[in-house]
C-alpha positions in Angstrom: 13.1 29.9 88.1 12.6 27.2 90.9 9.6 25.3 88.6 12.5 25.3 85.7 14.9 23.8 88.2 12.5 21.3 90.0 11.8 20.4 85.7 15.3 19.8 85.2 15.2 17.7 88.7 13.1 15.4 87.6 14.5 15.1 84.2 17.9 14.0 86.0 15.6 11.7 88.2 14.1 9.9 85.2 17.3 9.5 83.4 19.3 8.3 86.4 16.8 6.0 87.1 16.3 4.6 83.5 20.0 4.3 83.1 20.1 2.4 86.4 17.2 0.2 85.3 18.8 -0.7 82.1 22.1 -2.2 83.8 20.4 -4.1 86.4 18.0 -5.8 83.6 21.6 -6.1 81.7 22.5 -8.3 84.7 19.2 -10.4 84.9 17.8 -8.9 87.8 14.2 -9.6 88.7 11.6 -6.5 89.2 12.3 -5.8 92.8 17.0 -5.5 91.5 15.9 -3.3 89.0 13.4 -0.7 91.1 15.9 -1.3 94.3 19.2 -0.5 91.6 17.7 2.2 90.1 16.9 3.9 93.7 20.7 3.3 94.4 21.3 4.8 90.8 19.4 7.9 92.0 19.8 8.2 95.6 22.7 6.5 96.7 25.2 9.4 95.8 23.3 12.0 97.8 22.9 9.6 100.6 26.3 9.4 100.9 26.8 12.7 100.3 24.6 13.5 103.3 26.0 11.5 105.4 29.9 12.5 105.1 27.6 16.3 105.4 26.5 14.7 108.8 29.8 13.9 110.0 31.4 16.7 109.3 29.4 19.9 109.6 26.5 18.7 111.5 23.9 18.7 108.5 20.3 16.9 109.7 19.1 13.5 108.1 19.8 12.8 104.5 17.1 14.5 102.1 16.1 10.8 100.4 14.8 10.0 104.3 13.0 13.5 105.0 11.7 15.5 101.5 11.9 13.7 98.6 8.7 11.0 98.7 7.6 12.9 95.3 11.5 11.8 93.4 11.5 8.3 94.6 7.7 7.4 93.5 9.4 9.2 90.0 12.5 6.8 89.8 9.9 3.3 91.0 8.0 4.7 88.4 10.3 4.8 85.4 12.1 2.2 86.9 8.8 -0.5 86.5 8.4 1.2 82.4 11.9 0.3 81.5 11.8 -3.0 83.2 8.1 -3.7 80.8 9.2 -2.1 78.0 12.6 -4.6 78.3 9.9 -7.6 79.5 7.5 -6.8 76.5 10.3 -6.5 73.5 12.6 -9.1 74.5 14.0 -10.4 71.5 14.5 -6.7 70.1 15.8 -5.6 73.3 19.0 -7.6 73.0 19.2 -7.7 69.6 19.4 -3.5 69.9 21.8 -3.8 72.2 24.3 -0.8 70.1 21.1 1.4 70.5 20.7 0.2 74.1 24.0 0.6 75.0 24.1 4.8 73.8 20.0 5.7 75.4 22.0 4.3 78.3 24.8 6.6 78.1 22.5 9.2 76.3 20.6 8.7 80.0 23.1 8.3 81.9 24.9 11.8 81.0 21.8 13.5 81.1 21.5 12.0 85.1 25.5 12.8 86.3 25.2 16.8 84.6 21.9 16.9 86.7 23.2 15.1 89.8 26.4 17.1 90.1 24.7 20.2 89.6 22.4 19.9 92.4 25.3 18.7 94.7 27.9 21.7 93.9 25.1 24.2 94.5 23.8 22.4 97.8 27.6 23.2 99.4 28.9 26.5 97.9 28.9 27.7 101.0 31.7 25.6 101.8 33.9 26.5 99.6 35.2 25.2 95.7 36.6 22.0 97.0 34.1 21.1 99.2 31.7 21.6 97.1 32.9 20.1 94.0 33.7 16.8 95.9 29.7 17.0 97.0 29.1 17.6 93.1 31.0 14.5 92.3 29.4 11.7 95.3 26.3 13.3 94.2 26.6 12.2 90.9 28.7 8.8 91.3 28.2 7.0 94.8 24.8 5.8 93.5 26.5 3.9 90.4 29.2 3.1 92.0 27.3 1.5 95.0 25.0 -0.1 92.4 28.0 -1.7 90.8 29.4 -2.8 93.6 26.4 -4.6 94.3 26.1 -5.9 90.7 30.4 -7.4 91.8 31.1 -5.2 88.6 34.2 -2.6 88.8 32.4 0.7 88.8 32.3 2.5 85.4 33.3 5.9 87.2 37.0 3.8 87.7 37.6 2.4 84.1 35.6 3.8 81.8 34.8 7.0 79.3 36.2 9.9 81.6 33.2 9.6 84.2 34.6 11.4 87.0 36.6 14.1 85.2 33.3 14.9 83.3 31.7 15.6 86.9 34.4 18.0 88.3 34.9 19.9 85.1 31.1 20.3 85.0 31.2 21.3 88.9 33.8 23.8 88.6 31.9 25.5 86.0 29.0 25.7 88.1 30.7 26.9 91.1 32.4 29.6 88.6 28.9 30.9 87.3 27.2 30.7 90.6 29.7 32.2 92.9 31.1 34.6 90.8 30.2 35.6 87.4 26.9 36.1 88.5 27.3 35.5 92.2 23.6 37.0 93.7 21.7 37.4 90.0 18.0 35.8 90.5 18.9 33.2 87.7 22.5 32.3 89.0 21.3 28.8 90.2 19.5 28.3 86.9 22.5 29.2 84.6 25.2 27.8 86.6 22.8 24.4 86.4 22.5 24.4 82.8 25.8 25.0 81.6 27.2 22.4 84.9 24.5 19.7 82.9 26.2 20.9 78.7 29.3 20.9 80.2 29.3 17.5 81.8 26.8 16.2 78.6 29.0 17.1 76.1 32.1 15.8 77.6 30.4 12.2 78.3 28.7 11.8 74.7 32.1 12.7 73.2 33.9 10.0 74.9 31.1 7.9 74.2 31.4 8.6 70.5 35.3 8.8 70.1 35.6 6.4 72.8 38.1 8.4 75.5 39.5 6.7 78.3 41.8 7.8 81.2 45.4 6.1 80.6 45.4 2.4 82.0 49.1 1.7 83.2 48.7 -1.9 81.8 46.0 -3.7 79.6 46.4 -7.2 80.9 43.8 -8.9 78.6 45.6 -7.1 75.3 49.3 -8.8 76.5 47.6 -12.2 77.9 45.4 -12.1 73.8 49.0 -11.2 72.2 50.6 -13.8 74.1 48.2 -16.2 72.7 48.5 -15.5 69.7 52.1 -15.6 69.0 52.1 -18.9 71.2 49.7 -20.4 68.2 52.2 -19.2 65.6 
């Protein structure tokens, strides 16, 4: 069971880092943006995560600073293939930008399901709350740091129900592990995979039908509107 989880590790690993990879070469970052965004894309939420941990209850130095040498040669890795395979195509690259634009999300969804998993089941022992607020840095202070960085307004607060996603997918993690099969041997493993579907699913259909949280006021629609009947 712990080889299948340390698989689906990695597999969040490479798709965080990707997705992270693919904005920064969005933005026209050189090599050294794109490997230092993606590590931010993979890391930063659990460093932050670790930290408020550190505060709080006394936890020791984040795990990107003590055990994970092994996950951050991964992310550098994938990191430096997505920044060739964007150097290499060039021309097709932005002219695919639709196709892009979804292994992105595609990536992306795959990373957060991942991400918050790991982050619920880290703090159960804290409690529902607790723990699904470690779910949720886990899987959005890295992009959100990264899009700060980027002076973008983070994703997570304006776009395609990021953050709702993560908590729905960390309370049903936090269901399955702590008490519909609270001590089975493959409790971590289930709770993980359904946490990832739930959280998946949920992100590739507001990807597809395009769902947003309510916005109280779309100024660019009135300002376009206003334009318009000002031409008339």
């Amino acid at each position: 069971m712990e080889n299948v989880l340390a698989v689906i590790n990695i597999i969040g690993i490479i798709s965080f880092a990707a997705a992270g990879a693919m904005v920064a070469i969005d933005k026209e970052t050189d090599l050294f943006g794109v490997i230092t965004l993606s590590l931010i894309t993979c890391f930063g939420g659990g460093l932050i995560r670790d930290m408020i941990a550190g505060g709080i209850i006394g936890r020791e130095l984040p795990a990107v600073f003590t055990d994970m040498k092994m996950e951050i040669i991964i992310c550098i890795l994938t990191a430096l293939v997505v920044f060739l395979i964007a150097m290499i195509t060039k021309e097709k690259y932005v002219k695919e930008e639709t196709k892009v634009e979804f292994i992105n999300n595609f990536l992306d969804a795959l990373g957060i399901g991942v991400f918050t998993a790991a982050g619920t089941g880290a703090y159960m022992g804290l409690g529902f709350f607790i723990s699904m607020i470690m779910g949720l840095l886990s899987s959005v202070g890295g992009s959100i740091t990264r899009d700060v960085i980027l002076n973008t307004i983070p994703v997570v607060l304006r776009k395609r129900i990021y953050a709702i996603a993560c908590m729905a997918g960390s309370a049903v993690y936090y269901l399955i592990a702590g008490y519909l099969m609270k001590g089975a041997p493959t409790s971590d493993l289930v709770a993980t995979l359904c946490c990832v579907g739930v959280i998946f699913v949920i992100r590739m259909c507001a990807t597809f039908f395009r769902w947003n949280m309510p916005v109280a006021i779309r100024f660019s629609e009135i300002q376009q509107e206003s334009n318009e009947t000002t031409k008339k």
